[in-house]
C-alpha positions as CSV (number, residue, x, y, z in Angstrom):
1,X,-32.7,-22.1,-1.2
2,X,-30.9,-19.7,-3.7
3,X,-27.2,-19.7,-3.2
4,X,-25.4,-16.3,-1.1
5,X,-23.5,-14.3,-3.1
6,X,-20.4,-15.7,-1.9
7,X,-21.3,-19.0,-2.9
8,X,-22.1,-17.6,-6.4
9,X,-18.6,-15.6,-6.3
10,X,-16.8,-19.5,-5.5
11,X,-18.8,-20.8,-8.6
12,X,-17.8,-18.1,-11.5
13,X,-15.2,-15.7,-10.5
14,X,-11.5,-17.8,-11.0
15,X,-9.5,-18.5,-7.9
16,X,-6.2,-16.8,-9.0
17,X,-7.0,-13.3,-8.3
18,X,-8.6,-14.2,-4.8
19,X,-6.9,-13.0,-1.6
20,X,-10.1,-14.3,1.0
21,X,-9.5,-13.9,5.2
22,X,-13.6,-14.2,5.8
23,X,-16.9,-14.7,3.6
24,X,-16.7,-11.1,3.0
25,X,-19.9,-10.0,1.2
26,X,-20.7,-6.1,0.6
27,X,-23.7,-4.4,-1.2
28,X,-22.8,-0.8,-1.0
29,X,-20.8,1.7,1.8
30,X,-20.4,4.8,2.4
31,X,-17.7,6.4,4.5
32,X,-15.8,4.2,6.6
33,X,-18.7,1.8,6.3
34,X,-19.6,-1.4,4.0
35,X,-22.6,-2.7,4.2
36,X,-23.2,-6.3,3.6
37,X,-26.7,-8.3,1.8
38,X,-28.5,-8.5,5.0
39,X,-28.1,-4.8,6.1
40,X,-25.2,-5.2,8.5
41,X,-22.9,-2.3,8.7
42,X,-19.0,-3.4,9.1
43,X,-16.5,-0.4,10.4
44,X,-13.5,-0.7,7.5
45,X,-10.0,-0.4,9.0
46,X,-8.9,-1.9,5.2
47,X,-10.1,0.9,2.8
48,X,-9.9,-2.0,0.2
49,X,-5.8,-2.2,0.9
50,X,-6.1,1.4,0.9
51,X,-7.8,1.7,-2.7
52,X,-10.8,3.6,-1.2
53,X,-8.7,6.0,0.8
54,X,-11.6,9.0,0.8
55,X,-13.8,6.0,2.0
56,X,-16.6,4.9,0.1
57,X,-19.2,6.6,-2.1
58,X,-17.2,10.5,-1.4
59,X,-19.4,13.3,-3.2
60,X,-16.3,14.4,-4.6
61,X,-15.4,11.1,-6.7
62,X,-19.4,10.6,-7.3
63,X,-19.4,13.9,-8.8
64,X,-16.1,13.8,-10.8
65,X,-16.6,10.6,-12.4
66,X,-20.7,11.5,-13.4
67,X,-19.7,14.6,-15.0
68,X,-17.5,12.3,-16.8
69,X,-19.1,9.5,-18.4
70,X,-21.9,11.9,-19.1
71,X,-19.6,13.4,-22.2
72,X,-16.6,11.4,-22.1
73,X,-14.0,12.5,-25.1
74,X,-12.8,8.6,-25.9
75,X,-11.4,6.2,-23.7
76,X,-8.0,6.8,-22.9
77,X,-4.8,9.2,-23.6
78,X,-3.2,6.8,-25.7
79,X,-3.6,8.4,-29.5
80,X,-5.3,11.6,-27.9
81,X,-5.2,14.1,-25.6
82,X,-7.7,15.9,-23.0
83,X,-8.4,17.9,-20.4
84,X,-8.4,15.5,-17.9
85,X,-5.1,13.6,-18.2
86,X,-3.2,16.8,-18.8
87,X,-4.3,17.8,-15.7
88,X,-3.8,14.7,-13.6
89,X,-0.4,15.2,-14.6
90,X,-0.2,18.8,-14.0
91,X,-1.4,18.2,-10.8
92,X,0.8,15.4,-9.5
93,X,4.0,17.7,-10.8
94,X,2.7,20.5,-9.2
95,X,1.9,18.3,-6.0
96,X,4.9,16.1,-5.5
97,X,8.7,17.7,-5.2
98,X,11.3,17.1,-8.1
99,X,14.1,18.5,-10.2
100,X,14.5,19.7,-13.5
101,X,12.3,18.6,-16.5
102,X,9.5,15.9,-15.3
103,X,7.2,13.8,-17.1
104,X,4.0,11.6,-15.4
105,X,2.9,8.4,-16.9
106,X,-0.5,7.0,-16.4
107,X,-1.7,3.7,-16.1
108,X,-4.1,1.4,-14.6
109,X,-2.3,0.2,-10.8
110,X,0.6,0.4,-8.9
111,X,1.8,-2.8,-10.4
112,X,2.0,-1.0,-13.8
113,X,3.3,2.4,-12.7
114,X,6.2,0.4,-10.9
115,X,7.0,-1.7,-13.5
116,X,7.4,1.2,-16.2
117,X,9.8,3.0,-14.0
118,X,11.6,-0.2,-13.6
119,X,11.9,-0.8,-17.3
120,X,12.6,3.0,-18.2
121,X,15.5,3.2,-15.7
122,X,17.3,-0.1,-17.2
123,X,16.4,2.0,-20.7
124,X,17.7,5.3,-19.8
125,X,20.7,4.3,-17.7
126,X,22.0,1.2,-20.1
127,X,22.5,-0.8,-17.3
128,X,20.3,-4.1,-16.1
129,X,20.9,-4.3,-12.1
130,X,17.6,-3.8,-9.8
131,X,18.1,-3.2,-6.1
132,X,15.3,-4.0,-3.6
133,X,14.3,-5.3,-0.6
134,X,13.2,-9.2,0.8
135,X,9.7,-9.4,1.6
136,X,8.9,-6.0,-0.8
137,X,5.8,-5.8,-2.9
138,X,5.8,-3.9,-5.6
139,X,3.3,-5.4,-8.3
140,X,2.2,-8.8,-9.7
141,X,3.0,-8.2,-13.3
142,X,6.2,-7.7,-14.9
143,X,9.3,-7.0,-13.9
144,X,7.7,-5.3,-11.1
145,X,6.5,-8.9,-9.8
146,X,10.3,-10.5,-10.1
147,X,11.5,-7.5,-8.1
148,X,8.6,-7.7,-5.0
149,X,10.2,-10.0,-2.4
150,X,6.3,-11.0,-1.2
151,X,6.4,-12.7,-4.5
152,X,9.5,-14.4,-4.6
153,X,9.1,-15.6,-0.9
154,X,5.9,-17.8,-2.5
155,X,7.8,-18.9,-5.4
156,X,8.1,-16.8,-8.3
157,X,10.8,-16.5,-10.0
158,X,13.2,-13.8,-9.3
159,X,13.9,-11.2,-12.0
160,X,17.5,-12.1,-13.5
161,X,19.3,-9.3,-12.3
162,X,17.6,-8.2,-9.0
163,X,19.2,-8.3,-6.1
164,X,17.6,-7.8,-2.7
165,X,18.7,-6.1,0.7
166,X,17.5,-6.9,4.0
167,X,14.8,-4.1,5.3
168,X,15.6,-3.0,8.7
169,X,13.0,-4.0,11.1
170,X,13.5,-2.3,14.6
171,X,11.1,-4.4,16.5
172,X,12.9,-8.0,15.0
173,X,16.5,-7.1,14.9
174,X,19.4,-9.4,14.6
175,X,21.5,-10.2,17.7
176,X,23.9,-7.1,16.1
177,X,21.1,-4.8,16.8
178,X,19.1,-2.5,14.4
179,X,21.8,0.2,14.5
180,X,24.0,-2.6,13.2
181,X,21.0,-4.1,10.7
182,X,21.4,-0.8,8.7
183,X,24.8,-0.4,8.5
184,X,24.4,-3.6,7.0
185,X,21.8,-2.8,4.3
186,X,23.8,0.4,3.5
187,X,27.1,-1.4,3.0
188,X,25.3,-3.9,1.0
189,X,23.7,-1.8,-1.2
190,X,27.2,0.6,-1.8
191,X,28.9,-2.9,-2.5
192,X,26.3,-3.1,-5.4
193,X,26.4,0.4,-6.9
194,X,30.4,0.5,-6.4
195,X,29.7,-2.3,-9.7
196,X,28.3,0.8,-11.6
197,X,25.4,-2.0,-12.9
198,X,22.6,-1.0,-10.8
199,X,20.2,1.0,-12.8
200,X,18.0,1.5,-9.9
201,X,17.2,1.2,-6.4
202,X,13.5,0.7,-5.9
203,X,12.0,1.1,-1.9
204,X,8.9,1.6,0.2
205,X,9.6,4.2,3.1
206,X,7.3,1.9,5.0
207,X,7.5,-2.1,4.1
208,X,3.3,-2.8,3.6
209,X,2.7,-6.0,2.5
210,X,5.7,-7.6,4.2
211,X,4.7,-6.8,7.3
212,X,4.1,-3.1,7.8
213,X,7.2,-2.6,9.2
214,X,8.7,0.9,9.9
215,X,12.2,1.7,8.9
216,X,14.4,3.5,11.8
217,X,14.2,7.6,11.4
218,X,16.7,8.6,8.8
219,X,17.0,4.8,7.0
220,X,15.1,6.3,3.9
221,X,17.7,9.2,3.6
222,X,21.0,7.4,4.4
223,X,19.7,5.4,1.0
224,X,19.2,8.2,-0.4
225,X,22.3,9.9,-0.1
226,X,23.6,6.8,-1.4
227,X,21.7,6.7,-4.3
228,X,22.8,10.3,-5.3
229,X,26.5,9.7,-4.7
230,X,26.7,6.7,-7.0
231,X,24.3,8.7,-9.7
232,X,21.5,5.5,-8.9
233,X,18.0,6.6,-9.2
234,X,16.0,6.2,-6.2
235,X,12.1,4.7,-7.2
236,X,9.7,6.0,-4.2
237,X,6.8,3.3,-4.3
238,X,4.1,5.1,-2.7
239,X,1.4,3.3,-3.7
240,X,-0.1,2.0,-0.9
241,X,1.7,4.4,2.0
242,X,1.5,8.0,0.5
243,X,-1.0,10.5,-0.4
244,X,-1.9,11.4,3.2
245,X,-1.9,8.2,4.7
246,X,0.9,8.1,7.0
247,X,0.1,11.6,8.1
248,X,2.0,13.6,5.4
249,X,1.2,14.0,1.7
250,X,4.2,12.1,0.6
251,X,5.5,8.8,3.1
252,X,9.2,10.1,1.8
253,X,8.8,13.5,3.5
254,X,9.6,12.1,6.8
255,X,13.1,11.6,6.0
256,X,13.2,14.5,4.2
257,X,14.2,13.3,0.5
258,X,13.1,14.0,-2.9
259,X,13.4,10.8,-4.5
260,X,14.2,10.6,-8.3
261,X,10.6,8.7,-9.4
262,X,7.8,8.3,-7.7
263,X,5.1,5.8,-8.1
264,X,1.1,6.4,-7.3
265,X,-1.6,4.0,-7.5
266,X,-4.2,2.5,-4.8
267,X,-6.3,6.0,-3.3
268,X,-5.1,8.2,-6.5
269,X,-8.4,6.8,-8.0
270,X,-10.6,6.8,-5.4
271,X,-11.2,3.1,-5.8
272,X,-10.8,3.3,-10.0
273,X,-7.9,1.9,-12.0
274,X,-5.5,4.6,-11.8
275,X,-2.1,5.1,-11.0
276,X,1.1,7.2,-12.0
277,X,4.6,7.7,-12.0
278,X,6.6,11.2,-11.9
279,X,10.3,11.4,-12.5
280,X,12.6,12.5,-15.1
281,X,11.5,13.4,-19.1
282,X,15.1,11.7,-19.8
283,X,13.7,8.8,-18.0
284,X,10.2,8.5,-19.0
285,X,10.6,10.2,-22.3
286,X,12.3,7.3,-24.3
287,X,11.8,4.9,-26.0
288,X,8.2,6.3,-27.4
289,X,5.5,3.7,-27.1
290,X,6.8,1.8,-24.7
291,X,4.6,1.6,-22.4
292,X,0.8,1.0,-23.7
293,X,-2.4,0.6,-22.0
294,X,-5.6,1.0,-24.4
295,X,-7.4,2.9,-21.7
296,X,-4.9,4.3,-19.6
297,X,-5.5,8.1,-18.7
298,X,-9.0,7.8,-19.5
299,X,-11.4,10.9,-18.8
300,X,-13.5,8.8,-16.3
301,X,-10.3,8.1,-14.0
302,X,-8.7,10.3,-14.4
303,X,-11.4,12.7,-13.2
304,X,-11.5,10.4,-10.4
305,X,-7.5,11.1,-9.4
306,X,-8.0,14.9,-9.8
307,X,-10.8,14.7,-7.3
308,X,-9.1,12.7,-5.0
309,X,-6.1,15.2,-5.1
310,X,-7.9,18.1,-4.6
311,X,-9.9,16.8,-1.5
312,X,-6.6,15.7,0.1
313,X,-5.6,18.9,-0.2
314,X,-8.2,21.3,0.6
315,X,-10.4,18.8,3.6
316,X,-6.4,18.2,5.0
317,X,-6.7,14.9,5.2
318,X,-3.1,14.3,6.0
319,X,-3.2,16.1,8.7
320,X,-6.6,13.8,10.0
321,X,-4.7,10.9,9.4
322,X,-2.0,12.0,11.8
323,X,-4.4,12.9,14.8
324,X,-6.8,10.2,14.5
325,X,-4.2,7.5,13.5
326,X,-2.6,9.0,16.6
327,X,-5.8,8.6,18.8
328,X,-6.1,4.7,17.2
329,X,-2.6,3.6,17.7
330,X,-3.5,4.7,21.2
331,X,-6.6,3.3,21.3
332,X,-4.5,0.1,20.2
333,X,-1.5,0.6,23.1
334,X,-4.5,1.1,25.6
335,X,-5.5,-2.9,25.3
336,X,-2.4,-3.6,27.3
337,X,-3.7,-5.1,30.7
338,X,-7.1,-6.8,28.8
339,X,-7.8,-10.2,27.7
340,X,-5.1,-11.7,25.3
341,X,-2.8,-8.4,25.1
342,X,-0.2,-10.6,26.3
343,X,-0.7,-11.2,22.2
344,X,0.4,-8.0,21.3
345,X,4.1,-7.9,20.4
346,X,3.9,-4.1,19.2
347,X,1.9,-1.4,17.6
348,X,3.6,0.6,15.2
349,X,3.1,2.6,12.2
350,X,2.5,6.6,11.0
351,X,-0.3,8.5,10.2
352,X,-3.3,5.9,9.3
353,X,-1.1,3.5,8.4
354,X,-0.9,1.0,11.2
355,X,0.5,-2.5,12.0
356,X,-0.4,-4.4,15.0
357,X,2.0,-7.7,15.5
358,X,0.7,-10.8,17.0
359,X,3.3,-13.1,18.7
360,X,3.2,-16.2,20.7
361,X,2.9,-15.2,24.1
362,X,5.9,-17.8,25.3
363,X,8.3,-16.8,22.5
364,X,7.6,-14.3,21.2
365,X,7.7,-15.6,17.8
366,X,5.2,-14.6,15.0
367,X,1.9,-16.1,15.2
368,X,-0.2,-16.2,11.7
369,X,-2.6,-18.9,12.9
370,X,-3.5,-16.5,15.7
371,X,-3.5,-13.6,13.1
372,X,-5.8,-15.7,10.6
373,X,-8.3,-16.1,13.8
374,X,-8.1,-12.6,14.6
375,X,-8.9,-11.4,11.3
376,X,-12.0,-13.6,11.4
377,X,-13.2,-13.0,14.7
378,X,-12.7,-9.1,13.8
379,X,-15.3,-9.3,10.9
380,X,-17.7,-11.5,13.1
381,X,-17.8,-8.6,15.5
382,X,-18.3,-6.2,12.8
383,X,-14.9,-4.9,11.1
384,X,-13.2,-5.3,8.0
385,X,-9.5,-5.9,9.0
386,X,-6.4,-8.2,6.9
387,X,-3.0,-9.3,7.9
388,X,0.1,-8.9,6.3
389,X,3.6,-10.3,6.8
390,X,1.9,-13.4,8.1
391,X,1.1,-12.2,12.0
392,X,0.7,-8.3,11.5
393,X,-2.9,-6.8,11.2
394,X,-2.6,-4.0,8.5
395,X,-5.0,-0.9,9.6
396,X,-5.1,1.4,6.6
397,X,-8.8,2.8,7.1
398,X,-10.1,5.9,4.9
399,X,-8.4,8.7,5.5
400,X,-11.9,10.4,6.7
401,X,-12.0,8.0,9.5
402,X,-13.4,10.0,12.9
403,X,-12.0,10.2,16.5
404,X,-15.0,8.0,17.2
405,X,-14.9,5.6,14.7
406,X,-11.3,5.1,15.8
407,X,-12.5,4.5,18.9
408,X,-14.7,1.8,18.0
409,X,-11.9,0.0,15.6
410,X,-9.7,-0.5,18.7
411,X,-12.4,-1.7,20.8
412,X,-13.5,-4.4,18.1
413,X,-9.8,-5.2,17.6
414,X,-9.2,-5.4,21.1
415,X,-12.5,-7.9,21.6
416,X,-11.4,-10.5,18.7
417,X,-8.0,-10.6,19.8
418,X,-9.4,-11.8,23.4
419,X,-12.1,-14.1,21.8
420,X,-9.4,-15.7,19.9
421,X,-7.0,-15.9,22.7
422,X,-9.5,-17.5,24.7
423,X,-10.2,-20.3,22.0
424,X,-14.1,-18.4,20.6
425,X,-12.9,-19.1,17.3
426,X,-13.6,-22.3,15.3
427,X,-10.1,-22.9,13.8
428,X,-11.6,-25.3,10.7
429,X,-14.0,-22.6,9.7
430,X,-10.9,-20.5,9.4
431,X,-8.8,-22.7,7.6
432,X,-11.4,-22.4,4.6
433,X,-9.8,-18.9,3.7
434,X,-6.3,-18.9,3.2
435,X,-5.3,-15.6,3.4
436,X,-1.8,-15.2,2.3
């Protein structure tokens, strides 16, 4: 019997760059939908951790990136210059708010756009002090890594001079309350800038990978305006919760800020190697050569990212991602009443950009083992779903997701989490994929 492609992944691809919840195996998509070896169609409330955010094989990106392989000019914008890097970056500066005189690097990920605005900050500024937040993520390479607080929880090493603030989680307070948590944070982070060290702050305006946990209304600004008093630049990292996603073009706009630089990657390139950062020419300008990636800015993704942009625009796809996230985290509050919703500690989120914690019914306490079951059960039944934070099912589905597909996530969702609850799930089978 010839070995299933998972089994052939096991045998040749290395371990450290797996993340596995369930013998995932897909053959092609399109849409919302993967499609696995033996023809079955799986709903996907992932968007590969919101990589694929117009969804999977979108004429737009098809067309984009086959016009440009057909006559690409080189490889990348390293030691050249063409029409579609220039306008990549025309378009982002044209698309995302700023002051003064602006500059875009390109590169391959979030990790790299992050860690480049990292390293120019400490540059530009002369000072070495990061400030972020615990259980952050913000790249696995880099100085990026050492500041991501979902890395250092796991044991890596902390970058020298980081420091990191609790993020203000209104559905786990501290006995103080959450009012109280962000007074907290604030004063914290003041207390660091009043050292005139800090060469940045870096945030996400919604914490994703530690638990897609959304700040109180306001949070991102009070930072903000403490940022700008202490002349600290303020890093956006939208990578994984803007363009769209959470229901506005930018995840900062809720709050109403401009930040100083910020960070793309994930749905720029349609499921490509692409990413960017936009802030300051007296930032990103200096020191020349920095900051080198062979094939960064090259015609083929880059054609991708201008696609991607576009169709965000003119199909207003932020503006779908608010009604049917809307209709889903409905879809989600309707399971109160059913089998195992005494499992649900809360649904929370903006736009498409959805968490859905699972808690011990008794306690309330978080509940990964449940989560890791969930997840499992959720694929059996026929939807691609992950958890983050240890207990919190992450939803991030394309941003084309329909009314009726949404529909349908909720239902599945709401079918593993009673399975599970009522013990359908073989626990061992589980245990083989570790998840985080």
């Amino acid at each position: 019997m010839s070995a299933t492609l998972y089994e052939r992944d096991e045998a040749a691809i290395a371990g450290i760059e797996k993340l596995r919840f369930f013998p995932l195996e897909v053959v092609s998509g399109r849409g919302s939908t993967l499609i696995d070896p033996g023809g079955r169609e799986l709903l996907d409330l992932s968007a590969t951790w919101t990589a694929c955010g117009l969804g999977h094989g979108h004429p737009a990106v098809v067309e984009a990136v086959s016009r440009a392989i057909r006559t690409a000019p080189g490889a990348g914008g390293l030691s050249a210059v063409h029409p579609d890097s220039v306008g990549l970056a025309e378009d982002l500066l044209e698309l995302v708010p700023g002051r003064g005189e602006r500059r875009v690097y390109l590169g391959h990920a979030g990790s790299d756009a992050n860690d480049v605005a990292l390293r120019a900050c400490r540059h530009a500024t002369g000072k070495r002090t990061v400030i972020a937040f615990e259980h952050s993520y913000h790249g696995g390479v880099g100085v990026a890594m050492g500041v991501s607080g979902v890395h250092v929880d796991a044991g890596v090493p902390a970058d020298a001079d980081s420091v990191f603030l609790p993020y203000p989680n209104p559905f786990r307070p501290s006995d103080d309350g959450i009012d109280a948590d962000v007074a907290r944070c604030l004063d914290l982070a003041e207390k660091h800038m009043a050292t005139g060290s800090v060469a940045c702050l870096i945030v996400e305006p919604i914490l994703s990978d530690g638990g897609l946990v959304v700040p109180p209304d306001g949070f991102l600004a009070q930072l903000h305006d403490l940022c700008r008093a202490n002349d600290v630049p303020m890093i956006c990292d939208e990578v994984k919760m803007g363009l769209a996603r959470p229901g506005t073009l930018h995840a900062f706009e809720h709050d109403g800020v401009v930040p100083d630089i910020v960070t793309f990657g994930k749905v720029l390139g349609g499921g490509l190697p692409l990413s960017a950062t936009v802030g300051p020419a007296a930032i990103l300008d200096e020191p020349p050569a920095a900051a080198l990636l062979t094939t960064a800015g090259n015609p083929v993704c880059t054609a991708a990212g201008r696609a991607v942009l576009a169709t965000i625009v003119a199909d207003k796809l932020a503006d779908n991602a608010a009604k049917v996230g809307a209709a889903l985290a409905d879809g989600l509050r309707g399971l109160a009443g059913s089998r195992g919703a005494d499992r649900i500690g809360e649904v929370r989120g903006r736009g498409l950009a959805i968490g859905l914690e699972l808690v011990d019914p008794h306690t309330g306490d978080r509940d990964p083992r449940f989560a890791a079951q969930v997840v499992y059960r959720a694929w059996a039944l026929g939807a691609v779903v992950f958890y983050v934070g240890g207990n919190v099912l992450e939803i991030t589905p394309p941003l084309v997701l329909t009314e009726d597909e949404a529909a349908r996530a909720a239902a599945i969702i709401g079918d593993a989490i009673a399975d599970a609850a009522a013990g359908k799930v073989d626990a061992q089978e589980v245990a083989r994929y570790a998840g985080w």
